[in-house]
N, CA, C and O atoms as a CHARMM CRD file, in Angstrom:
* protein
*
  304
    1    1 UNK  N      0.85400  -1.17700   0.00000 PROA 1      0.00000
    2    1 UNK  CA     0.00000   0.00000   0.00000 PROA 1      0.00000
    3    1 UNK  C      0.90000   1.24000   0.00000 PROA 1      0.00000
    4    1 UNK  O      1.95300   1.32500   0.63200 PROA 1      0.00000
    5    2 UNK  N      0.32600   2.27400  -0.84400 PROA 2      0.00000
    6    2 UNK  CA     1.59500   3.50400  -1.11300 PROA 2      0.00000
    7    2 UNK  C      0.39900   4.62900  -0.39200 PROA 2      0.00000
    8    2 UNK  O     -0.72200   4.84100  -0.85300 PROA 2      0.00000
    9    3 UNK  N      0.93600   5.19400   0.72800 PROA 3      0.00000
   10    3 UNK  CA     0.30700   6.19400   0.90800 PROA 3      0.00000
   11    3 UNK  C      1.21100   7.53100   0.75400 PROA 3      0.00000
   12    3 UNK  O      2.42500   7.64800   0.91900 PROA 3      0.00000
   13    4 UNK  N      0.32000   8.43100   0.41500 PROA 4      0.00000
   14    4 UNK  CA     0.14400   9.77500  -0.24200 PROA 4      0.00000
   15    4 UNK  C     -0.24300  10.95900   0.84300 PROA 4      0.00000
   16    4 UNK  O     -1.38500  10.89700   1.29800 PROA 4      0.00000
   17    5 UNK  N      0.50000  11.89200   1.23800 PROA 5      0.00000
   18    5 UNK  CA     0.03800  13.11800   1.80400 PROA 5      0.00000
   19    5 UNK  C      0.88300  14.56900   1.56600 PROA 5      0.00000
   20    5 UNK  O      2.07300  14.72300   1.84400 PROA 5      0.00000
   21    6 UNK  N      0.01600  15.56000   1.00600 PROA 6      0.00000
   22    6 UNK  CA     0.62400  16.57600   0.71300 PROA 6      0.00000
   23    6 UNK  C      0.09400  17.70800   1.56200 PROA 6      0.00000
   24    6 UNK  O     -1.09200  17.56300   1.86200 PROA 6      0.00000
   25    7 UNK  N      0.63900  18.72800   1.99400 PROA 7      0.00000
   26    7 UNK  CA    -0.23500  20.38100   2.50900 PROA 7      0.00000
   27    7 UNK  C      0.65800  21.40700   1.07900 PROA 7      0.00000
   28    7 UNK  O      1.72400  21.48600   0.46900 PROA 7      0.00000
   29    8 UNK  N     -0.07900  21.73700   1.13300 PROA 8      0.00000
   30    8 UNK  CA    -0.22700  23.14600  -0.57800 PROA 8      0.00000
   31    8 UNK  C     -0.65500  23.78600  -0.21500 PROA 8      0.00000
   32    8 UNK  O     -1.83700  23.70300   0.11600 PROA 8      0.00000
   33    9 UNK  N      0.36500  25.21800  -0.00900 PROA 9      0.00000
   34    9 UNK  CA    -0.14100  26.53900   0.46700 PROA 9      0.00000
   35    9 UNK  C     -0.46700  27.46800  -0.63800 PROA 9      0.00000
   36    9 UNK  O      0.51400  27.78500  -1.31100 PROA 9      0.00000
   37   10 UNK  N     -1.62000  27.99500  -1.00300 PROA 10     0.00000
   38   10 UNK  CA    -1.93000  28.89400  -1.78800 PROA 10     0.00000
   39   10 UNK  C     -1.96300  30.75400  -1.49100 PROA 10     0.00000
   40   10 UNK  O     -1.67700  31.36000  -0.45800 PROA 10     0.00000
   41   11 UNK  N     -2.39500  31.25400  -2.74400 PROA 11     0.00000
   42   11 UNK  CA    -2.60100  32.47000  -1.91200 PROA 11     0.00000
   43   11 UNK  C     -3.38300  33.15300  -1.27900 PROA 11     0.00000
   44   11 UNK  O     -3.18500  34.36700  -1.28200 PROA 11     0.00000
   45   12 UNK  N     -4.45600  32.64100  -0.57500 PROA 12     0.00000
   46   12 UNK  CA    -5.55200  32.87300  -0.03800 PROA 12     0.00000
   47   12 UNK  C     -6.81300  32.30800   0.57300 PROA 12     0.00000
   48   12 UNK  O     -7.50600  32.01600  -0.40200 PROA 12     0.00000
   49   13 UNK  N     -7.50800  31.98700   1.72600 PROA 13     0.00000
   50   13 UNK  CA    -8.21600  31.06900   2.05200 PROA 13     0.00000
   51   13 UNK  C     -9.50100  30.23600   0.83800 PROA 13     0.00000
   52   13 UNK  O     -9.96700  29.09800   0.77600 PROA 13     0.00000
   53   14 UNK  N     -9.67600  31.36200   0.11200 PROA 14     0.00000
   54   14 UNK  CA   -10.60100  31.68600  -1.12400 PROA 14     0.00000
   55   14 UNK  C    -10.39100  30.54900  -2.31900 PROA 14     0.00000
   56   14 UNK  O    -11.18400  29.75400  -2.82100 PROA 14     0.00000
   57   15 UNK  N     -9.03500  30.80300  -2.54900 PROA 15     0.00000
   58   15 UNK  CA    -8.75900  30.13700  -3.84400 PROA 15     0.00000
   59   15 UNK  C     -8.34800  28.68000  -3.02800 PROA 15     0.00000
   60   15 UNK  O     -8.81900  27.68900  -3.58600 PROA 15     0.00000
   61   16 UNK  N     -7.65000  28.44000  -1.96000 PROA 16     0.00000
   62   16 UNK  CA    -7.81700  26.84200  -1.82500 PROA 16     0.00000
   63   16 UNK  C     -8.80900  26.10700  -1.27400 PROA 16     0.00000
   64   16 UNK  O     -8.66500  24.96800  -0.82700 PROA 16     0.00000
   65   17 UNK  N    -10.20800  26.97900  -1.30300 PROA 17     0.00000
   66   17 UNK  CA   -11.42500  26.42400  -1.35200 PROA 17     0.00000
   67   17 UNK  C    -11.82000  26.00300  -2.17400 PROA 17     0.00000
   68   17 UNK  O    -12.31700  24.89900  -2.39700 PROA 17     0.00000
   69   18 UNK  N    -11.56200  27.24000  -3.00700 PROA 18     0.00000
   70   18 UNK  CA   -12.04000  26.78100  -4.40600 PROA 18     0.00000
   71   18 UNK  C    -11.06600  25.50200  -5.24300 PROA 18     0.00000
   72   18 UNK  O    -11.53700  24.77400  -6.11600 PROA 18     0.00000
   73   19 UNK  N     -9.89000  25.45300  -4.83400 PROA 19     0.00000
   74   19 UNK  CA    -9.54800  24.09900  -5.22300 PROA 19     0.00000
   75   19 UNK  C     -9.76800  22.91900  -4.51400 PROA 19     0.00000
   76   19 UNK  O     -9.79500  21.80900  -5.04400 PROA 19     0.00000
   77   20 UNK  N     -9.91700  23.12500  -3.39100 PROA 20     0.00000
   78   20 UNK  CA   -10.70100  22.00400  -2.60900 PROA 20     0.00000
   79   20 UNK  C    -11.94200  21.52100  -3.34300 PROA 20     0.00000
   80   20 UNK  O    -12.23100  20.56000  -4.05600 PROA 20     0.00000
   81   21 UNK  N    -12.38900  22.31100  -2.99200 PROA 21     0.00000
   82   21 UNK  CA   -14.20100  22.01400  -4.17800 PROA 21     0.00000
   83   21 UNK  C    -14.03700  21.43800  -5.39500 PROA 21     0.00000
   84   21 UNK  O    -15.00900  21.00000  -6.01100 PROA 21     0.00000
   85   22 UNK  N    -12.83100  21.37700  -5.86000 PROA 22     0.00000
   86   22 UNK  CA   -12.32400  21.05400  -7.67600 PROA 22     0.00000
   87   22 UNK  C    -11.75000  19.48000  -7.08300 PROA 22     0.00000
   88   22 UNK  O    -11.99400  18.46500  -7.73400 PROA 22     0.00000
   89   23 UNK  N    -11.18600  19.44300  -6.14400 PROA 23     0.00000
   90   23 UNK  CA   -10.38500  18.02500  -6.13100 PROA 23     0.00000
   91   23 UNK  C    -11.87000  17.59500  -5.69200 PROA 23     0.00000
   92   23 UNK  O    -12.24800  17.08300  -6.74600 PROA 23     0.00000
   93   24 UNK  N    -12.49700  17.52700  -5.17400 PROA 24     0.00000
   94   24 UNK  CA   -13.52600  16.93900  -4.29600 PROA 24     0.00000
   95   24 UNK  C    -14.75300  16.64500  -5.59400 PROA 24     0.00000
   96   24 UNK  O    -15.54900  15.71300  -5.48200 PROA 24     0.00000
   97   25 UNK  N    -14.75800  17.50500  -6.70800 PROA 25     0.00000
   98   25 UNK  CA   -15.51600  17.03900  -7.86800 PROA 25     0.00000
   99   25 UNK  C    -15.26500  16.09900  -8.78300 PROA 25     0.00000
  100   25 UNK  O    -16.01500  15.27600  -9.30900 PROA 25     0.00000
  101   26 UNK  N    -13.51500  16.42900  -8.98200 PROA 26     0.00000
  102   26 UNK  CA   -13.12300  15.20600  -9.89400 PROA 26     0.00000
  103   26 UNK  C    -12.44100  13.85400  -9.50600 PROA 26     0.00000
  104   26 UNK  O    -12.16700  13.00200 -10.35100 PROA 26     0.00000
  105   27 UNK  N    -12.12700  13.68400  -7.87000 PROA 27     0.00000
  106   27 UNK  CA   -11.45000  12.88200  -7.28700 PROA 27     0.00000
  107   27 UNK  C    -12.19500  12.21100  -6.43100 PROA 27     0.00000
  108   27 UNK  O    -11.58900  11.29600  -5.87400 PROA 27     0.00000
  109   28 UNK  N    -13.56200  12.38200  -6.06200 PROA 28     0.00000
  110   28 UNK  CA   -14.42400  11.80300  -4.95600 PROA 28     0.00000
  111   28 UNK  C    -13.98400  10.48900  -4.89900 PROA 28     0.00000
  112   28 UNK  O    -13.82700   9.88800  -5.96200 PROA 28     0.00000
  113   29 UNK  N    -13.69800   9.79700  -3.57400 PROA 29     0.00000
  114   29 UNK  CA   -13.87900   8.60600  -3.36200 PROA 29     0.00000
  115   29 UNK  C    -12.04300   7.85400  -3.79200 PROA 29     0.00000
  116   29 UNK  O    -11.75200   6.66100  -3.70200 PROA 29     0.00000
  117   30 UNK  N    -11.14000   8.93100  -4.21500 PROA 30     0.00000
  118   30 UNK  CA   -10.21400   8.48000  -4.00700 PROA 30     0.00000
  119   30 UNK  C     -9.06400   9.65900  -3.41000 PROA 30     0.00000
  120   30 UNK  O     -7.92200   9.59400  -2.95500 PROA 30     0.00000
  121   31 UNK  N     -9.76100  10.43500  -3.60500 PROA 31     0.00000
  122   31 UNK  CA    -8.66400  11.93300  -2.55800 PROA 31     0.00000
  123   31 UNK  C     -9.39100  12.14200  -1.69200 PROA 31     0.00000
  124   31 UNK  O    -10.55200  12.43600  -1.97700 PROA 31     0.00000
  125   32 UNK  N     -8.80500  12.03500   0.25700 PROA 32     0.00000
  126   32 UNK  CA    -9.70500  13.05900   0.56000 PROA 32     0.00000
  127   32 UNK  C     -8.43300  14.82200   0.70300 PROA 32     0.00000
  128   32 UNK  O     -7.26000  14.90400   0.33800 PROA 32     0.00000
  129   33 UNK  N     -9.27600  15.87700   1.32500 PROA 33     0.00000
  130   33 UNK  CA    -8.51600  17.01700   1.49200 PROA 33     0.00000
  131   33 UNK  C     -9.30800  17.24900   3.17100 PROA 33     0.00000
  132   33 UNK  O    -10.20300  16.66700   3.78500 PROA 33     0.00000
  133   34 UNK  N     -8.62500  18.13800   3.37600 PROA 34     0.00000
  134   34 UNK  CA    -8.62900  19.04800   4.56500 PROA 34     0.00000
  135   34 UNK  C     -8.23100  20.40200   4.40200 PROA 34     0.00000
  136   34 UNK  O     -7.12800  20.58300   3.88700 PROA 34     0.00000
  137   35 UNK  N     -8.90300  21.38400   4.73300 PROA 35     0.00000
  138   35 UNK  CA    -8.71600  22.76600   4.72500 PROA 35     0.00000
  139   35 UNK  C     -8.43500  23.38800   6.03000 PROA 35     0.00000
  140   35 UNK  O     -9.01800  23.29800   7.11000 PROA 35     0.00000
  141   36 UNK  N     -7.12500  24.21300   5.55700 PROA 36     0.00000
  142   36 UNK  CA    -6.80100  24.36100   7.05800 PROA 36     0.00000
  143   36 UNK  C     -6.37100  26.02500   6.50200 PROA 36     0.00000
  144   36 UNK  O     -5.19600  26.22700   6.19500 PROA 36     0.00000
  145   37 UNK  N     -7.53900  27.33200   6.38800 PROA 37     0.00000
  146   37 UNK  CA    -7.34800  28.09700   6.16500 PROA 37     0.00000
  147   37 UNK  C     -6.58700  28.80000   4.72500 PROA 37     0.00000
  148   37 UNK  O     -7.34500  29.13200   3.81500 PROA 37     0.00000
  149   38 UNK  N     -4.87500  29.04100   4.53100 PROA 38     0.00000
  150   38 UNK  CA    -4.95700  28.79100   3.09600 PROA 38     0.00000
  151   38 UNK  C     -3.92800  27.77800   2.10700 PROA 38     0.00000
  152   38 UNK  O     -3.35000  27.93900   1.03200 PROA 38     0.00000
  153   39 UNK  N     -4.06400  26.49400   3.24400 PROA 39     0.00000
  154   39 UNK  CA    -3.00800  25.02700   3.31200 PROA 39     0.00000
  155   39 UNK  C     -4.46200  24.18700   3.17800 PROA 39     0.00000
  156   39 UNK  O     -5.45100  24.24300   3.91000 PROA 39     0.00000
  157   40 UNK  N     -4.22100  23.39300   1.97700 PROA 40     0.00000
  158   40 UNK  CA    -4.58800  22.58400   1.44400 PROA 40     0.00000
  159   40 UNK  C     -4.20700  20.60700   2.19700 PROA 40     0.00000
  160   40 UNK  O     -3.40200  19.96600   1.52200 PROA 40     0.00000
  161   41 UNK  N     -4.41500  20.35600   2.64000 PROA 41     0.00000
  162   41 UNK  CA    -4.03100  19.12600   3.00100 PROA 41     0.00000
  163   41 UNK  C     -4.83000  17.86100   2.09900 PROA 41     0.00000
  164   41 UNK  O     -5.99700  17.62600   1.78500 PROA 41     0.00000
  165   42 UNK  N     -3.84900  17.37900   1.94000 PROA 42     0.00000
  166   42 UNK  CA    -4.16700  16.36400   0.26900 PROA 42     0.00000
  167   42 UNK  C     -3.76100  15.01000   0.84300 PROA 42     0.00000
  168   42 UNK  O     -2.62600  14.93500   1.31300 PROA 42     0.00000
  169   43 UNK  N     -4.61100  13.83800   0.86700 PROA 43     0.00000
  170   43 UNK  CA    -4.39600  12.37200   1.54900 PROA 43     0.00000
  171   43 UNK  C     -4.59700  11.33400   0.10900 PROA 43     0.00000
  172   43 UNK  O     -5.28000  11.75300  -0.82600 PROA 43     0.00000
  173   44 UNK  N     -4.07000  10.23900   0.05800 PROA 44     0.00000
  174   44 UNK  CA    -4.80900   9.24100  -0.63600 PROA 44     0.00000
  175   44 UNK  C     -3.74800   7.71100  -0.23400 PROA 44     0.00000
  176   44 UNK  O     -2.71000   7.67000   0.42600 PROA 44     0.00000
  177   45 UNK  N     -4.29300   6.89100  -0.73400 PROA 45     0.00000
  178   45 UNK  CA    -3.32700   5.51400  -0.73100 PROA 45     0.00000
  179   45 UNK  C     -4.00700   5.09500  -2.01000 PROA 45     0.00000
  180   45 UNK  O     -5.05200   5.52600  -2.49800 PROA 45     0.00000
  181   46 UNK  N     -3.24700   4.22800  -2.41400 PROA 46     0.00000
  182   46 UNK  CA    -2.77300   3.38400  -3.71800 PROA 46     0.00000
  183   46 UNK  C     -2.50900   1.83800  -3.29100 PROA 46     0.00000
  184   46 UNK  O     -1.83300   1.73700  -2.26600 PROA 46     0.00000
  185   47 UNK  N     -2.82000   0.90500  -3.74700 PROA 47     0.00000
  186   47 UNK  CA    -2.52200  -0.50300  -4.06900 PROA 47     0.00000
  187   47 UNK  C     -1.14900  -0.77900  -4.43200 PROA 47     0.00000
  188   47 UNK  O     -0.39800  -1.56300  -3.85200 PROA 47     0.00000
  189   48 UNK  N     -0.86200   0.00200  -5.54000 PROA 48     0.00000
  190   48 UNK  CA     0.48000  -0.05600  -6.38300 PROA 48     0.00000
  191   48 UNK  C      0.87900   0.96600  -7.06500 PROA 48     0.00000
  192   48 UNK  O      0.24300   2.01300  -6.94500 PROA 48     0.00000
  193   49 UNK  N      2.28400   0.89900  -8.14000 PROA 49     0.00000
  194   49 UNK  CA     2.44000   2.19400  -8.56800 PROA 49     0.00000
  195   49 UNK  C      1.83500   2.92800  -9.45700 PROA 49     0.00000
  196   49 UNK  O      1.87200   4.15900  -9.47400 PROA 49     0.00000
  197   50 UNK  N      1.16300   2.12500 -10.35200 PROA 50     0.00000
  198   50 UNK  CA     0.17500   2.24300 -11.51600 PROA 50     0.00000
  199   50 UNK  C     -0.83700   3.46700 -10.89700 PROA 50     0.00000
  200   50 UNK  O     -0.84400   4.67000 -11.15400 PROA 50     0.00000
  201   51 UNK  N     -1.72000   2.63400  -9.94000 PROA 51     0.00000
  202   51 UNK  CA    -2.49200   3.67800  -9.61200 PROA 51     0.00000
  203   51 UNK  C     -1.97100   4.51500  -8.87000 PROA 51     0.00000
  204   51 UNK  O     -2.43000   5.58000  -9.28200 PROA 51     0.00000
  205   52 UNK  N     -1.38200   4.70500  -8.13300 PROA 52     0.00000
  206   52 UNK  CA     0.14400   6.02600  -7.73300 PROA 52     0.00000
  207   52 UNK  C     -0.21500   7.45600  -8.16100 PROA 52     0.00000
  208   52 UNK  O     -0.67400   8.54600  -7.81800 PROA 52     0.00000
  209   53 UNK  N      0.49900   6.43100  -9.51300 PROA 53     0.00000
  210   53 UNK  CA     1.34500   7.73000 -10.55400 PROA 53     0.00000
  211   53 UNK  C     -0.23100   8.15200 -11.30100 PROA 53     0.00000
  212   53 UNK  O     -0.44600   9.35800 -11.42400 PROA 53     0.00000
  213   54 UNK  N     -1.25300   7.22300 -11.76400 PROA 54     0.00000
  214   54 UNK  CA    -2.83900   7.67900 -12.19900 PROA 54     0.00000
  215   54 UNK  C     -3.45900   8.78100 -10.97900 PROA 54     0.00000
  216   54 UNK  O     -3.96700   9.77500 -11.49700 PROA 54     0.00000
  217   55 UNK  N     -3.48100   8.77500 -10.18800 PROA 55     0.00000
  218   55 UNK  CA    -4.22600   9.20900  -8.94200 PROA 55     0.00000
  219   55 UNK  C     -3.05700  10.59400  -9.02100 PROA 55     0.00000
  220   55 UNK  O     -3.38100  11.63300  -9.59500 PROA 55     0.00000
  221   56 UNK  N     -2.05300  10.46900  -8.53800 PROA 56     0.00000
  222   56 UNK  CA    -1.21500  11.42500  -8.44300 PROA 56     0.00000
  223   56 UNK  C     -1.41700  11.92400  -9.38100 PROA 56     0.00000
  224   56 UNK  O     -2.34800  12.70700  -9.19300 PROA 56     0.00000
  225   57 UNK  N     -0.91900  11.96700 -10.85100 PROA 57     0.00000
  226   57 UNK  CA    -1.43200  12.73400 -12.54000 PROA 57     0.00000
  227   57 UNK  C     -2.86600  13.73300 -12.42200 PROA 57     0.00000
  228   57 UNK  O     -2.97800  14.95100 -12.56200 PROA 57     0.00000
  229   58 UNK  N     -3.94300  12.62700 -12.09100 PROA 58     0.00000
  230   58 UNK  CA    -5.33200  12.92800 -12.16200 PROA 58     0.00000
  231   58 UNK  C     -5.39500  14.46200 -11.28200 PROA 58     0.00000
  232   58 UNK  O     -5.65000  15.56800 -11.75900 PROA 58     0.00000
  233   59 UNK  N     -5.07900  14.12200  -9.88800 PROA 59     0.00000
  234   59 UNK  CA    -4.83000  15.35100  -8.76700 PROA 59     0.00000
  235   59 UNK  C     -4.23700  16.64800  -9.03000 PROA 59     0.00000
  236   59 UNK  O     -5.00500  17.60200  -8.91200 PROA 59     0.00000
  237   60 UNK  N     -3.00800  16.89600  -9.36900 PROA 60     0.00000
  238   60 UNK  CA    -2.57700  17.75000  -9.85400 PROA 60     0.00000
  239   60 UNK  C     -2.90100  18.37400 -11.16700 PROA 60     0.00000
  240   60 UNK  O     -2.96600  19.60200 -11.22900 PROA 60     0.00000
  241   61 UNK  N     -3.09300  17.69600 -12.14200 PROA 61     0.00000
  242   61 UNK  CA    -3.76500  18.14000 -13.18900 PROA 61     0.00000
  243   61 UNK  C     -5.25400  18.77100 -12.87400 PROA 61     0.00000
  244   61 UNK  O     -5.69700  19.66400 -13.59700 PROA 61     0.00000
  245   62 UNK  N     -5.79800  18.39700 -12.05800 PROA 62     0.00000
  246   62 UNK  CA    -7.23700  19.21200 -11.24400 PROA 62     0.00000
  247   62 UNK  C     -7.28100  20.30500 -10.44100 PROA 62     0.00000
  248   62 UNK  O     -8.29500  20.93400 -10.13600 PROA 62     0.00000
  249   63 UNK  N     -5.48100  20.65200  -9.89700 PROA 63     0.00000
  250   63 UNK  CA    -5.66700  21.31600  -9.60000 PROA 63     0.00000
  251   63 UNK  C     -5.07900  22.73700  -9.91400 PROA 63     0.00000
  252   63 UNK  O     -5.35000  23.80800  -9.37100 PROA 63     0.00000
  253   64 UNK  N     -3.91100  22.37500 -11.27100 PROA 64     0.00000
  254   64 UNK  CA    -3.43200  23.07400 -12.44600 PROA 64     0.00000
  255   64 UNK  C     -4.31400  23.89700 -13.13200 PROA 64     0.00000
  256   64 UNK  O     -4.33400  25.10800 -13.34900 PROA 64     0.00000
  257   65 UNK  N     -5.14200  22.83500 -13.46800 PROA 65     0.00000
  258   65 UNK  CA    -6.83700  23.56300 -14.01000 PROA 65     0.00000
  259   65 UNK  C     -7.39300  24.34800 -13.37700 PROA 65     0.00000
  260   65 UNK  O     -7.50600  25.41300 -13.98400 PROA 65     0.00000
  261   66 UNK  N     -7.97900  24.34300 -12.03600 PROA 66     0.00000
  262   66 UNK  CA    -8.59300  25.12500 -11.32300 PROA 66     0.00000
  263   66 UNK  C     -7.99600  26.49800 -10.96700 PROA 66     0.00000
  264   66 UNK  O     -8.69100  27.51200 -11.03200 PROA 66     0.00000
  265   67 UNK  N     -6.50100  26.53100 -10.53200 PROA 67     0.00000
  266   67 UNK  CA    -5.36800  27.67400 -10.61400 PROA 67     0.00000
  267   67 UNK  C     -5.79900  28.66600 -12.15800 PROA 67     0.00000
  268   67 UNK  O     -6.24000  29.81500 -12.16300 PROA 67     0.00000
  269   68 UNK  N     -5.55500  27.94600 -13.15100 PROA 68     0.00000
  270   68 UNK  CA    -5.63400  28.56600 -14.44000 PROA 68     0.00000
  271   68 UNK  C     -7.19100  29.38400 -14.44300 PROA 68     0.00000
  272   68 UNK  O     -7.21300  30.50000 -14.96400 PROA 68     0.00000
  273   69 UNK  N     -8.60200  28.77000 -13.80700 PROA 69     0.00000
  274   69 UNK  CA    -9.44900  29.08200 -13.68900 PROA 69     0.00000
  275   69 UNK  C     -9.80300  30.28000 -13.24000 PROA 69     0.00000
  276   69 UNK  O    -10.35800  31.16900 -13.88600 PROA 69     0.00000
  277   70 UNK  N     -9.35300  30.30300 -11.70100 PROA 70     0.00000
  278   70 UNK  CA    -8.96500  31.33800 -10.76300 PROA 70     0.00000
  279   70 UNK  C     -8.12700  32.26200 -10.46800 PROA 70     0.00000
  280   70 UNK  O     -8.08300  32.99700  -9.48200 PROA 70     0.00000
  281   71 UNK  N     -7.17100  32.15900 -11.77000 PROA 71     0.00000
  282   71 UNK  CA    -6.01000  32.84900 -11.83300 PROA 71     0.00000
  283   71 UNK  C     -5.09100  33.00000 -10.00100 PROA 71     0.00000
  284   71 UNK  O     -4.38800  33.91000  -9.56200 PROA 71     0.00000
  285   72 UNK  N     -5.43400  31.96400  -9.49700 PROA 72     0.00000
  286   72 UNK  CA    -4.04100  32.02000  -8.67200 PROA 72     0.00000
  287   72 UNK  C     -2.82300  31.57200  -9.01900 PROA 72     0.00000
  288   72 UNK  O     -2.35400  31.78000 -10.13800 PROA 72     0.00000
  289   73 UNK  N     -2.31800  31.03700  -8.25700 PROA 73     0.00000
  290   73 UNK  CA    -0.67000  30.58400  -8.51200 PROA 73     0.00000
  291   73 UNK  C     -0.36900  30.00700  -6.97700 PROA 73     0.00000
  292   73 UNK  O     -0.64900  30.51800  -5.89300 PROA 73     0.00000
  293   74 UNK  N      0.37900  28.61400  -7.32100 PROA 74     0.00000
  294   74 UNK  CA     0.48400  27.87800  -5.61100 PROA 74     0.00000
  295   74 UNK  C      1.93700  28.41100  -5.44500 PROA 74     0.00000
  296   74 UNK  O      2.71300  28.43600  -6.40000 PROA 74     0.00000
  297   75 UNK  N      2.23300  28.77900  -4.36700 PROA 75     0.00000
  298   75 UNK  CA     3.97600  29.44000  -3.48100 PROA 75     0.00000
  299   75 UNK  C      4.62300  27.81500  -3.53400 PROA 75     0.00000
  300   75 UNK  O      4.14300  26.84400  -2.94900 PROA 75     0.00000
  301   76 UNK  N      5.82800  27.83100  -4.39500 PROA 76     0.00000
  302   76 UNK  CA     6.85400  27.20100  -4.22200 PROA 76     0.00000
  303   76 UNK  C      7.44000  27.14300  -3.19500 PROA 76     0.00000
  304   76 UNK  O      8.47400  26.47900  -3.11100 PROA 76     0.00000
């Protein structure tokens, strides 16, 4: 089992709601999140690497999109 946990600080409580709300539309039932003001907390587990690297891809790409949407930008 590969487990997965990230926190992603954005710029504002606003916009990592609004990406919360975006992972939570296209990821139900295999991401959960936690909002912790404007830190994103990102969970999942995997079987293997296949679904890993699918789940991981899927996530970030959802939330690339939603950034582009909202015109934020996540702090390196």
């Amino acid at each position: 089992m590969i487990n997965f946990r990230a926190s992603v600080k954005f710029d504002d409580e606003k916009i990592a709601s609004i990406i919360a709300g975006s992972i939570e539309i296209e990821n139900r039932g295999y991401v959960n999140t936690k909002l912790a003001g404007d830190m994103l907390e990102i969970f999942f587990e995997s079987k293997d690497y296949g679904n890993f690297l699918h789940t991981f891809n899927d996530l970030f790409s959802s939330i690339s999109l939603a950034l582009n949407v909202v015109g934020g930008k996540r702090d390196d």
